[in-house]
C-alpha positions as CSV (number, residue, x, y, z in Angstrom):
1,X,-84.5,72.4,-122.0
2,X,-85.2,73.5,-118.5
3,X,-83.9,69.8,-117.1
4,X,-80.6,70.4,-119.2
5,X,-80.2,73.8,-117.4
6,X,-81.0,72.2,-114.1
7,X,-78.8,69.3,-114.5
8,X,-75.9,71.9,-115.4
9,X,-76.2,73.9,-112.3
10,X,-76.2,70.7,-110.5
11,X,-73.3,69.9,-112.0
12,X,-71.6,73.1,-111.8
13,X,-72.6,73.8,-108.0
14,X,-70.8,70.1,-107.3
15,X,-68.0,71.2,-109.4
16,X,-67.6,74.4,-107.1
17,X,-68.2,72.2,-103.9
18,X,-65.3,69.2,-105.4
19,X,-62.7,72.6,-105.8
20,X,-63.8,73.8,-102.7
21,X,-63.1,70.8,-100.7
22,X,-59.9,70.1,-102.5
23,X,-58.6,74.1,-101.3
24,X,-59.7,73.5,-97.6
25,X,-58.0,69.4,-97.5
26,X,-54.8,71.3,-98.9
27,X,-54.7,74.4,-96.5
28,X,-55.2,71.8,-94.0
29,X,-52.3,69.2,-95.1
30,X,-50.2,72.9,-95.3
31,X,-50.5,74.1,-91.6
32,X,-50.5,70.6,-90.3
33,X,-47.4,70.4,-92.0
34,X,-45.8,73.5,-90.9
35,X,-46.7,73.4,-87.9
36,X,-45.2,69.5,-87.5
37,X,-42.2,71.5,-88.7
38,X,-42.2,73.7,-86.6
39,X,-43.0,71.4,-83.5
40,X,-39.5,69.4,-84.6
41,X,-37.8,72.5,-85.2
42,X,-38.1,73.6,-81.4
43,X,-37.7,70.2,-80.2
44,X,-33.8,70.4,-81.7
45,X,-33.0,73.6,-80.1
46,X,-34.4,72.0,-76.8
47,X,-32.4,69.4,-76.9
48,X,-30.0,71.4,-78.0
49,X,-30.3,73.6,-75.0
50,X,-30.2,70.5,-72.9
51,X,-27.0,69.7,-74.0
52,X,-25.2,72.7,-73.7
53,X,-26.5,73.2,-69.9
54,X,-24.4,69.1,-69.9
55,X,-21.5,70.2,-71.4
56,X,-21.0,73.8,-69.9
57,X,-21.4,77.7,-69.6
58,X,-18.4,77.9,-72.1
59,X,-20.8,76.1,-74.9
60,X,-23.5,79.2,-74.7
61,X,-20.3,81.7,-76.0
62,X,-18.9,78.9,-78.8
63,X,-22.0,78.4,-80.4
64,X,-25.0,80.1,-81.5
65,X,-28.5,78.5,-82.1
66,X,-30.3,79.4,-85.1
67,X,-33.2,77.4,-86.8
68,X,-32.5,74.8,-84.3
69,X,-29.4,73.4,-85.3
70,X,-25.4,74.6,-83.5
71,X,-23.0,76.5,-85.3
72,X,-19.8,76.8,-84.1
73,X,-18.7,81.2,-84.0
74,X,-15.3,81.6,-85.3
């Protein structure tokens, strides 16, 4: 009986530590991602910047930049 109850809390305490690992490898993956996201994100309006500074003053009052992509203002 007592090797039964040990053998379980080994098992549950590598259960906890499996879960455990599995939370902090997808919290990782997350702000990796979102981050690499972000990274690209200002990279665009960068480049967009770039190329408005190549094209003209006139292009800063024709478009805006939002989430790193040009829209034309009507």
């Amino acid at each position: 009986m007592i090797y039964y109850t040990q053998s379980l809390q080994i098992a549950c305490y590598l259960l906890f530590l499996l879960l455990f690992c599995i939370i902090c490898v997808f919290f990782a993956l997350y702000w990796s991602l979102s981050f690499l996201f972000l990274l690209a994100k200002l990279c665009s309006v960068l480049i967009a910047l770039s190329f408005a500074r190549l094209w003209g003053s006139n292009v800063y009052e024709n478009y805006v930049f939002t989430a790193g992509f040009m829209e034309k203002l009507d």
